[in-house]
C-alpha positions in Angstrom: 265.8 277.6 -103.4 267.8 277.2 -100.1 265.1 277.6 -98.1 262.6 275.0 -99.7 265.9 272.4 -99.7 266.2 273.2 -95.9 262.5 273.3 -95.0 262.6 269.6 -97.1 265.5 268.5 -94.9 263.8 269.3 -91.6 261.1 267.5 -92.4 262.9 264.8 -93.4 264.6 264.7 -90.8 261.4 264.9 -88.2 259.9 261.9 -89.9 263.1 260.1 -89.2 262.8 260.9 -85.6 259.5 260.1 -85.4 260.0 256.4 -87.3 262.9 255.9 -84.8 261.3 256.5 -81.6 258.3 254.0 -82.5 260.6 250.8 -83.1 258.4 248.7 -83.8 260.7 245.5 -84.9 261.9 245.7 -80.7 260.1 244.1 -78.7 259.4 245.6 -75.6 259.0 243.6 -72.2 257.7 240.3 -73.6 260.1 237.5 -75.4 259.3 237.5 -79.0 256.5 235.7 -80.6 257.5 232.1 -82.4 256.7 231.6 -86.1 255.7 228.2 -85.3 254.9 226.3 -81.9 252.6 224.0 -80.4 251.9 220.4 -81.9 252.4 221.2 -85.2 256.0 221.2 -84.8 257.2 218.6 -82.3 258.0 216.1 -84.7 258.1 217.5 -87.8 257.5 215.6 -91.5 258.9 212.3 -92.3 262.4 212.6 -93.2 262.9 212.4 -97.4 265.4 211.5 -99.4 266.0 213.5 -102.8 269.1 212.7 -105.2 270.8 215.8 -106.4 269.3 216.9 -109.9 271.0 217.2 -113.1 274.2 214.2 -114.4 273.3 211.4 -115.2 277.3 210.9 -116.0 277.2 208.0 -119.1 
């Protein structure tokens, strides 16, 4: 049984390896991509007013 745990545990650990060296949430060379840009964000909405929920207190 020790040598399926240890055959498990080296490729466990080789598909760690191999998920570390791609890195994919770095990004390499180039400044990160915005969510939003362009016209659609200069500006923004209107600006809202909400009352807080809940109380009315009498």
């Amino acid at each position: 049984m020790t040598g399926a745990n240890d055959d498990l545990k080296a490729a466990m650990r080789d598909a760690l390896d191999r998920k570390h060296a791609n890195d994919r949430g770095v990004p390499k060379g180039s400044p990160p991509k915005e969510k939003a840009h362009g016209p659609e964000v200069v500006g923004g909405g209107p600006k809202m007013h909400r009352r807080k929920a809940g109380g009315g207190g009498s």
